[in-house]
N, C-alpha and C positions, 0 to 999 in steps of 0.2 A: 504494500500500500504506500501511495506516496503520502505527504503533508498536507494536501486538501483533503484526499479522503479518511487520512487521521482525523484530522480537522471534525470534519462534516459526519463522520460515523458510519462509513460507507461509500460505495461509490455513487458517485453526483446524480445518475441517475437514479438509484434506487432512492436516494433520500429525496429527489424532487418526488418520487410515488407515496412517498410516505407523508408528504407536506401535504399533497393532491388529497389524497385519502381522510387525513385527519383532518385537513381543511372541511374536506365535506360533511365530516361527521359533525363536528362541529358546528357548520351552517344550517344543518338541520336540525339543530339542539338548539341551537339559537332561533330559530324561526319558529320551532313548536313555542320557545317562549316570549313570541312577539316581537322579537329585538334585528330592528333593518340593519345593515350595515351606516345608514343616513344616524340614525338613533347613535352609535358609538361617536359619530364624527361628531355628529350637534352636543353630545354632551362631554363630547373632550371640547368643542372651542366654549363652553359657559363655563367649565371649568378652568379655563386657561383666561375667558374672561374673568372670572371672580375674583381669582388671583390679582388679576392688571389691577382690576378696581378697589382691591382691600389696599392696596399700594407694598411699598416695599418692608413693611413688616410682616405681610404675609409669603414674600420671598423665602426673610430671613428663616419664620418660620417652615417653611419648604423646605430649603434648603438644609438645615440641622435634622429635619427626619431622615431625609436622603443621606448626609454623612452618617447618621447612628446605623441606618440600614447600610449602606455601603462600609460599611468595616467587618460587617460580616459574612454580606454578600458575597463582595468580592473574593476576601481571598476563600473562598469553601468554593465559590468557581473555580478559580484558579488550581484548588488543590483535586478537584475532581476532574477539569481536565487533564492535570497530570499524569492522576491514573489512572484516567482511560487512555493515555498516548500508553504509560507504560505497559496496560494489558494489550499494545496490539488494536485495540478499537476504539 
């Protein structure tokens, strides 16, 4: 295997079948429960309004959830992609 499909968990094709696949299940778990793909966009731009409009206190506050989440995030990504490079997948 080379570094993409390290990377990716497979070769490129089989993981674009698997994006395909899940995609749909998905969209049909999302549709039995009412939810457009319009519905996600409109309520990520109120949510990205709200933010604009609380002003930049509600940055900061953003912002320090995102840091307390990313210190833990990140490196348990990091140490899980490792070893799955080292198992080979």
């Amino acid at each position: 295997m080379n570094g993409l499909q390290r990377f990716m968990g497979g070769s490129p094709a089989q993981v674009l079948l698997r994006l395909i696949v899940i995609s749909l299940i998905v969209g049909i778990v999302l549709s039995a429960l009412g939810i457009s793909p319009y519905d996600i966009v409109h309520n990520a731009q109120q949510m990205v309004r709200r933010v604009w409009n609380m002003g930049f206190g509600a940055i900061e506050w953003v912002w320090q959830y995102f840091l307390l989440g990313a210190v833990i995030v990140i490196p348990v990504w990091i140490v899980i992609r490792l070893l799955n490079l080292g198992k080979g997948g």
